[in-house]
C-alpha positions in Angstrom: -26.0 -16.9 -9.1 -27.8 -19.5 -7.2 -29.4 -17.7 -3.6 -27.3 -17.4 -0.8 -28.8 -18.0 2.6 -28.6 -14.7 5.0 -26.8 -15.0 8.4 -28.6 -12.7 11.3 -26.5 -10.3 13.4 -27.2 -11.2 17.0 -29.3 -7.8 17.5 -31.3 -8.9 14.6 -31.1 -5.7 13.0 -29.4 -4.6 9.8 -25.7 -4.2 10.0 -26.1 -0.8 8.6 -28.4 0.6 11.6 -26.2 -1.5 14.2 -22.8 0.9 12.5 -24.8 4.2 12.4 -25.5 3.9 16.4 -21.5 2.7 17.1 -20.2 5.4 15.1 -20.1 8.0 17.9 -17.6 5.9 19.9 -15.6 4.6 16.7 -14.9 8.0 16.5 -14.1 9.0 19.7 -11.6 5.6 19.6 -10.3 7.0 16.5 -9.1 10.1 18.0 -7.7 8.6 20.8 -5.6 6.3 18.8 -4.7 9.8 16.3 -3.1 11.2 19.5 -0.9 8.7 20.1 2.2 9.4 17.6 3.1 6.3 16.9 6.2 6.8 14.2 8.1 3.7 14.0 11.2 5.3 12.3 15.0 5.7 13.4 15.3 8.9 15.9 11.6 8.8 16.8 10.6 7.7 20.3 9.9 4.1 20.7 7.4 4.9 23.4 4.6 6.1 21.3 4.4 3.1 19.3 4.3 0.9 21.8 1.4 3.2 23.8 -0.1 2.0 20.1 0.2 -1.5 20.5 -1.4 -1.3 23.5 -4.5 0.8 23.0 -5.3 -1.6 20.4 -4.8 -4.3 21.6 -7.1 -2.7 24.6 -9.6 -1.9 21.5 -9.7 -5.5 20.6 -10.1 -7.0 24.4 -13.2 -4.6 24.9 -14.6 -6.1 21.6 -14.6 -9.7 22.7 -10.9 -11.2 21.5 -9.3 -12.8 24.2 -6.7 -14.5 22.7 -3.8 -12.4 22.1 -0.3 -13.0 21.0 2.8 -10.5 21.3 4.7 -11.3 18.3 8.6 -9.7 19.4 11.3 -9.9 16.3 14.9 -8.1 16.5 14.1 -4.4 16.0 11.1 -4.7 15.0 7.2 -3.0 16.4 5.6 -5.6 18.3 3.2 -7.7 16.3 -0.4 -8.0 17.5 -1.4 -11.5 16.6 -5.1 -12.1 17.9 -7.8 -15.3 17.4 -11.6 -15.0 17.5 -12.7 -18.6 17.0 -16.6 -18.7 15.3 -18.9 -21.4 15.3 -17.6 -24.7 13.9 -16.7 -25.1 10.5 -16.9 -21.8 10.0 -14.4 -20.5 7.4 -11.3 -18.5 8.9 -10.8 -14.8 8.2 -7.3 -12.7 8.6 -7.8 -9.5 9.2 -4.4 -7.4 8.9 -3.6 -3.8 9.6 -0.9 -1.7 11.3 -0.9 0.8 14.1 1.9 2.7 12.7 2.3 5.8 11.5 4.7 7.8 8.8 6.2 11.3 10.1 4.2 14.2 9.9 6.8 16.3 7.6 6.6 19.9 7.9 4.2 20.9 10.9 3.5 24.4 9.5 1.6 22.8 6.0 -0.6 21.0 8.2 -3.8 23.1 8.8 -4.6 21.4 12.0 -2.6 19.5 14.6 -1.2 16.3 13.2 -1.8 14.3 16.0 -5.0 15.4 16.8 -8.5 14.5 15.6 -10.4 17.6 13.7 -13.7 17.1 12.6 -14.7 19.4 9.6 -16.8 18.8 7.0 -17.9 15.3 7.4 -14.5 14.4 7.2 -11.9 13.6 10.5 -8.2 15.2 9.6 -4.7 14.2 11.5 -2.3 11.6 11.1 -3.1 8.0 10.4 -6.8 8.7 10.2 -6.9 7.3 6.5 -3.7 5.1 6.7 -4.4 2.9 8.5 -5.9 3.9 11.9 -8.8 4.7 10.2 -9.0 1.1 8.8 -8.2 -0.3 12.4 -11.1 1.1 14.1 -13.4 -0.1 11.1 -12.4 -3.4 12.3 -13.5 -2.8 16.0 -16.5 -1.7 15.0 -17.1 -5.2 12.6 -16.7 -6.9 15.7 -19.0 -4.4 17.6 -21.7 -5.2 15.1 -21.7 -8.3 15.6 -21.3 -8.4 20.2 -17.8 -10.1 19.5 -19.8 -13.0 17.8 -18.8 -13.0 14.4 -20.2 -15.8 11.8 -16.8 -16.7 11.1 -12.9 -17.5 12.9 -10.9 -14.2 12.6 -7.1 -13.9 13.1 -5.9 -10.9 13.6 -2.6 -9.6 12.6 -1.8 -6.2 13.6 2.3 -4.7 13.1 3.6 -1.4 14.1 6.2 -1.0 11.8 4.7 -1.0 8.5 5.5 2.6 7.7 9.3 2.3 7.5 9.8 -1.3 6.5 11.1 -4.1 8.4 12.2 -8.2 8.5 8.1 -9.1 9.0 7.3 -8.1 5.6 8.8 -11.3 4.6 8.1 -13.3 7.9 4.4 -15.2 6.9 6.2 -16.8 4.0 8.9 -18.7 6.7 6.3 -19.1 9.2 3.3 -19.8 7.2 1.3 -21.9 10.3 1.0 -18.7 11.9 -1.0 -17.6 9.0 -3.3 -19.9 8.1 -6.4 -18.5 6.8 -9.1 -19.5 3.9 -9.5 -15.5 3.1 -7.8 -12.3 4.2 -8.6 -8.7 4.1 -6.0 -6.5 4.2 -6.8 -3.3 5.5 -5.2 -0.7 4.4 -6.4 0.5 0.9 -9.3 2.5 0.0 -11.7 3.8 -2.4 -10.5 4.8 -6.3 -12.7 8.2 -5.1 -15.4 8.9 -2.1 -19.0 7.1 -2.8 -17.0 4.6 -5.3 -16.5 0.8 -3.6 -13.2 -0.3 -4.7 -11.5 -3.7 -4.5 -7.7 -3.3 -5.1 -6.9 -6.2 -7.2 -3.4 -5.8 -8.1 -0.1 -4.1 -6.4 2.7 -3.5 -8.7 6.4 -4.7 -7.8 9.3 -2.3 -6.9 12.9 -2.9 -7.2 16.0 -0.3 -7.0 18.8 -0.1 -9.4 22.5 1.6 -8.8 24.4 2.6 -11.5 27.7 4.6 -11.8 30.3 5.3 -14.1 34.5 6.7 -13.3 36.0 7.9 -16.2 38.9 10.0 -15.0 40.7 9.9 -11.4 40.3 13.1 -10.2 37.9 15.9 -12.4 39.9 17.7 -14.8 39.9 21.5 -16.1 37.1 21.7 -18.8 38.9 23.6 -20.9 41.8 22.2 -21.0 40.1 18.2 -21.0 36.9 19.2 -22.3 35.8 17.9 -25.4 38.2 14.5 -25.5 38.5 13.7 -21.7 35.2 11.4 -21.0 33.1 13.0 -19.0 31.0 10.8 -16.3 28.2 12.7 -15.9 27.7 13.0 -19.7 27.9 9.4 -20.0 25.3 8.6 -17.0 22.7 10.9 -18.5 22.8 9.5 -21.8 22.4 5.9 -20.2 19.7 7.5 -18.0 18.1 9.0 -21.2 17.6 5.4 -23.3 15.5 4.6 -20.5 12.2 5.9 -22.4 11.3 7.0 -26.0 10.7 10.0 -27.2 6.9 10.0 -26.2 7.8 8.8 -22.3 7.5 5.6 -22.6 9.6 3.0 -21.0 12.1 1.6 -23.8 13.5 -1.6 -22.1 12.7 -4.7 -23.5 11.8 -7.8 -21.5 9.3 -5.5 -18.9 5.5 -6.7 -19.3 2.9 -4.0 -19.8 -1.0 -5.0 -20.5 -4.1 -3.0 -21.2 -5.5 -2.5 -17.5 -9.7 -3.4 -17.8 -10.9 -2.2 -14.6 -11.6 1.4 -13.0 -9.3 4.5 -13.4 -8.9 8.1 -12.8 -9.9 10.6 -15.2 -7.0 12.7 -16.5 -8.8 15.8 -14.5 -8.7 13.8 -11.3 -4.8 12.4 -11.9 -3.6 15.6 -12.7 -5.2 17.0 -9.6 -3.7 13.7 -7.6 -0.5 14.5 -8.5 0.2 18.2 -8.6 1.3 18.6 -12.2 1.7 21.8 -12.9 -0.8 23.6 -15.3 -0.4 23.1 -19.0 2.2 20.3 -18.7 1.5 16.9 -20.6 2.1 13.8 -18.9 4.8 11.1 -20.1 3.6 7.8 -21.7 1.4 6.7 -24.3 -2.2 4.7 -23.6 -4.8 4.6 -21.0 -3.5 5.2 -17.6 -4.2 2.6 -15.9 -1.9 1.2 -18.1 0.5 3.1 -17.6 0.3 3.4 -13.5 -1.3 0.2 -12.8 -0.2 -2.5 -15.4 3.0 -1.5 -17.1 6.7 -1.0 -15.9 7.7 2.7 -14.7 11.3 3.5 -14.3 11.5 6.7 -12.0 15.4 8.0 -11.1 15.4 8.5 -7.4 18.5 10.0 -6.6 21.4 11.1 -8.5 24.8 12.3 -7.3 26.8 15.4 -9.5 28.1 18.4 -8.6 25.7 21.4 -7.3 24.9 24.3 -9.6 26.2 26.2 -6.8 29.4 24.6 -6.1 29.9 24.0 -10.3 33.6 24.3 -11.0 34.8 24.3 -14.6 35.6 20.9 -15.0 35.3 17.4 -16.5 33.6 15.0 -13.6 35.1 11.7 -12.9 32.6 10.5 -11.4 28.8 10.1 -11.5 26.1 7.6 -9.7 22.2 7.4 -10.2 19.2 5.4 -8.1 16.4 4.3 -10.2 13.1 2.7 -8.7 11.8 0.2 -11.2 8.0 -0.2 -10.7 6.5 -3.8 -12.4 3.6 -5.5 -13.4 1.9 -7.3 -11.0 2.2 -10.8 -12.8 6.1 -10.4 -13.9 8.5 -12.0 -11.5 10.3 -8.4 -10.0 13.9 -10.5 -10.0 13.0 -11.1 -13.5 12.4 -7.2 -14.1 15.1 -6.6 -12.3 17.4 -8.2 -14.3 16.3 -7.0 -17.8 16.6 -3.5 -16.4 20.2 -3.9 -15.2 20.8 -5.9 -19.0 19.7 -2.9 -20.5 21.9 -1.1 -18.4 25.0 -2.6 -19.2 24.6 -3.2 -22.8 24.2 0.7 -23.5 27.8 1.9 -23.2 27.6 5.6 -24.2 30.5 6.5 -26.2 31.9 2.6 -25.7 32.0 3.5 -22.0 30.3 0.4 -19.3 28.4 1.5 -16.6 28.9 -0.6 -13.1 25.1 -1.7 -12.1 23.9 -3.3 -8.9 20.8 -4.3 -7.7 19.4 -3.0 -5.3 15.9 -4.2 -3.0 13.1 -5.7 -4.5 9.5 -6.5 -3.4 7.1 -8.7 -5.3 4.4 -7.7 -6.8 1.0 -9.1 -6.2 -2.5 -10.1 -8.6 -5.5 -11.3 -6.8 -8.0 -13.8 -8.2 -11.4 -12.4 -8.6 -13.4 -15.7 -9.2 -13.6 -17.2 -5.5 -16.1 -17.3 -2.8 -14.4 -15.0 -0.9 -14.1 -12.1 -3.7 -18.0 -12.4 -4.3 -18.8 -11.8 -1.0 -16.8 -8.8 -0.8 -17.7 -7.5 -3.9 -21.3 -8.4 -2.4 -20.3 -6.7 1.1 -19.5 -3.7 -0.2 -22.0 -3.4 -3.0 -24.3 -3.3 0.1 -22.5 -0.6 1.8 -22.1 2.0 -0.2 -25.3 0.9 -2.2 -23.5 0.9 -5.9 -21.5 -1.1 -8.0 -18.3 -2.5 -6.7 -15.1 -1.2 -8.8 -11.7 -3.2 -9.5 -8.6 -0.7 -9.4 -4.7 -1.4 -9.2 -2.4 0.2 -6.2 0.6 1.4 -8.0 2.6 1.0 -4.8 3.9 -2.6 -3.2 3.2 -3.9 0.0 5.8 -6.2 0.4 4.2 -8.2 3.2 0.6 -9.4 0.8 3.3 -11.3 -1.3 4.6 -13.1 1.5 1.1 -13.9 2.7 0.1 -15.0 -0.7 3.4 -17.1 -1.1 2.9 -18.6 3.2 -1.1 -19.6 2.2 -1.2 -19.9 -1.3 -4.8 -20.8 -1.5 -6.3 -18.0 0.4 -8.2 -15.2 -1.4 -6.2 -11.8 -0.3 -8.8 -8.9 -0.6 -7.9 -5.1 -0.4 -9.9 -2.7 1.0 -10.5 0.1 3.5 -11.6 3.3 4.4 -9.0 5.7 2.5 -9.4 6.8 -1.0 -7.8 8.9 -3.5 -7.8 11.8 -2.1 -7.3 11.1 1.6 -3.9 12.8 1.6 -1.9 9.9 2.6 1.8 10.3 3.9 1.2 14.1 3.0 0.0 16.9 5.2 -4.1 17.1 6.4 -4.6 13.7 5.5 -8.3 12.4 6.5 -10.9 10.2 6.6 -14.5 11.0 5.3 -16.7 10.1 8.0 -19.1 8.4 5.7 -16.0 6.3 4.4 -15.5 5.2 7.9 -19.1 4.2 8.8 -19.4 2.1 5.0 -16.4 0.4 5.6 -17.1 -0.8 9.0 -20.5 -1.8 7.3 -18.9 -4.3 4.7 -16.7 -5.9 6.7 -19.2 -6.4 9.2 -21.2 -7.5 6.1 -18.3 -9.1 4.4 -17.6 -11.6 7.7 -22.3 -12.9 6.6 -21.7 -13.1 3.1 -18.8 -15.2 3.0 -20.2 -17.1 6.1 -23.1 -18.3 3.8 -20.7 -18.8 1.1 -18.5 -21.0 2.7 -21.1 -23.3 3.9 -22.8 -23.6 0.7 -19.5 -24.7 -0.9 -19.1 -27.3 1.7 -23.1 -28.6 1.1 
């Protein structure tokens, strides 16, 4: 690739030295913003979060953005929507995180206070360091780096009520001027493991399906019925069980699944991930990635029968399952959807029909990696961590990068951040490696130069 010409920080020292010296104070603004616990669920105290809202929003003033926007939908976590205009014709950046938090579950698995900051280790545990507090104050200190003079226009986009789910994950899409951006960086990803730069370049879709089956009116004596009388939970689990072959693998037709090409876990580190128990094997055929990453995965999520405890000697009438139905990042989810419920229908175990309804759905999403924009960030954090950039897949959906991509079709969506694989997200002691922290404020500090210089080349 042709050279690209260097932008100077305004201390006119490397971006890396500039972040070594701010880290003290990113840290202590990390810890005050772990102390605030800012749970935007039902039955949690609205207070917190908005104590959240402003403390960044504080964060952001004392880094040079004056122009900010309170963004107030029905029941929703106040939106922080800020603008940091750059010099002209520069390219604009959003930059989009959330100041929310999820619940810390059980108090007594956590080995230190969960809304407290405890450094140990080189790493900084309590809730919301990794996701995405963590990721928030990595922006500050960008904007530190570079004395609230940054080489190119950053919108900021801030929500509070990522956590739990709410009407702005579709918002950009019906109110796509608000959004208008030539790049974005969404903030709240990580690394595939610690040392390891990681661009997530694919999200897969989710969608829910409920299906249930009556077969008598009331449950009747087993021994009496038993053996004639159709039994509804018998004819759920065999509908539930044509779901997958005999090796794990999904068995509906009409569900994409490709061979996944960039970086993955080892088997060692999955298994370790996600607490199998010794000895077991895990379902599916192929390379993981596939099978996490690039292919369908139907999990059931809930299923209604009667207790072991409560068992009574009888024939049920009734019985009801939730399945979450996880898709490739390129298949349309309604599409999915649909094939899934098909499948559904058409089984009829023992000539019985199920009754199936569709439930939620979020789009999945696929990044480009040819544009200016990826370069740089592969460039950015190439220079951060000082290795190789890697392309992995989230296997979860945020709802909201769809609707971005669908509101500003042609901006390149980037995901990165300080977390990474084993950062104990949404679990107890989650944390942040220190050195996570400090690299990822260093490439998007570095990330705001290279695409700078990229831009303007394009335009010359």
């Amino acid at each position: 690739m042709h050279h690209v010409q260097s932008i100077e920080t305004p201390a006119k020292e490397p971006i890396s030295k500039i972040v070594r010296k701010l880290m003290p104070g990113l840290e202590a603004d990390l810890a005050r913003l772990i102390s605030i616990p800012s749970v935007a669920f039902p039955g949690f105290p609205t207070k917190p979060v908005l104590d959240a809202y402003d403390a960044v929003g504080e964060l952001l003033r004392g880094a040079g953005v004056t122009q900010i926007e309170r963004l107030e939908l029905p029941n929703v976590a106040p939106v922080l929507i800020g603008d940091l205009p750059g010099p002209k014709g520069a390219p604009t950046v959003l930059l989009y995180s959330h100041y929310d938090v999820v619940p810390l579950g059980e108090e007594s698995d956590w080995n230190t206070p969960g809304f407290e900051s405890t450094n140990k280790d080189g790493a900084i545990y309590g809730r919301g360091t990794a996701d995405a507090k963590g990721n928030l104050i990595a922006i500050i200190g960008a904007l530190r780096a570079w004395r609230g003079k940054p080489p190119v226009t950053i919108r900021f986009v801030i929500e509070g009520q990522e956590e739990f789910g709410s009407p702005f994950a579709i918002y950009p899409a019906k109110h796509p001027a608000l959004f208008q951006a030539n790049a974005m960086v969404i903030a709240d990803m990580g690394n595939v493991r610690p040392g390891e730069p990681t661009l997530t370049v694919s999200l897969r879709g989710s969608a829910a399906v409920t299906l249930e089956v009556r077969t008598l009116s009331v449950p009747k004596h087993s021994g009496q019925y038993g053996g004639a009388a159709p039994d509804a939970l018998l004819v759920l689990m065999h509908a539930l069980a044509s779901l997958h072959d005999e090796k794990g693998n999904v068995a509906v037709s009409g569900l994409r699944r490709e061979e996944w090409t960039g970086t993955s876990y080892t088997e060692e580190e999955f298994r370790e991930l996600a607490d199998v128990e010794p000895g077991l094997p895990f379902i599916g055929t192929g390379e993981l990635g596939d099978r996490v990453w690039s292919g369908p995965a139907i999990t059931i999520t809930g299923i209604d029968a009667p207790s072991v405890d409560q068992a009574m000697n009888a024939v049920n009438a009734f019985a009801r399952a939730k399945l979450n139905l996880r898709v490739h990042p390129g298949q349309s989810v309604a599409e999915a959807q649909v094939a899934l419920m098909h499948h559904l229908k058409a089984v009829r175990p023992f000539g019985i029909s199920l009754k199936v309804t569709a439930g939620d759905a979020g789009q999945g999403f696929a990044a480009g990696d040819t544009g200016s924009a990826y370069e740089a960030a592969r460039v950015a954090l190439q220079k951060a961590w000082g290795r190789e950039t890697s392309t992995m897949a989230g296997g979860g959906s945020i709802p909201l990068v769809s609707s971005l991509q669908e509101a500003v079709p042609d901006a390149e969506i980037l995901l990165f951040g300080a977390s990474d694989g084993y950062a104990n997200i949404h679990a107890p002691n989650e944390r942040v490696l220190v050195d996570e922290l400090e690299k990822t404020t260093v490439a998007i500090a570095e990330f705001f130069a290279e695409y700078a210089a990229r831009f303007q080349d394009m335009r010359h």
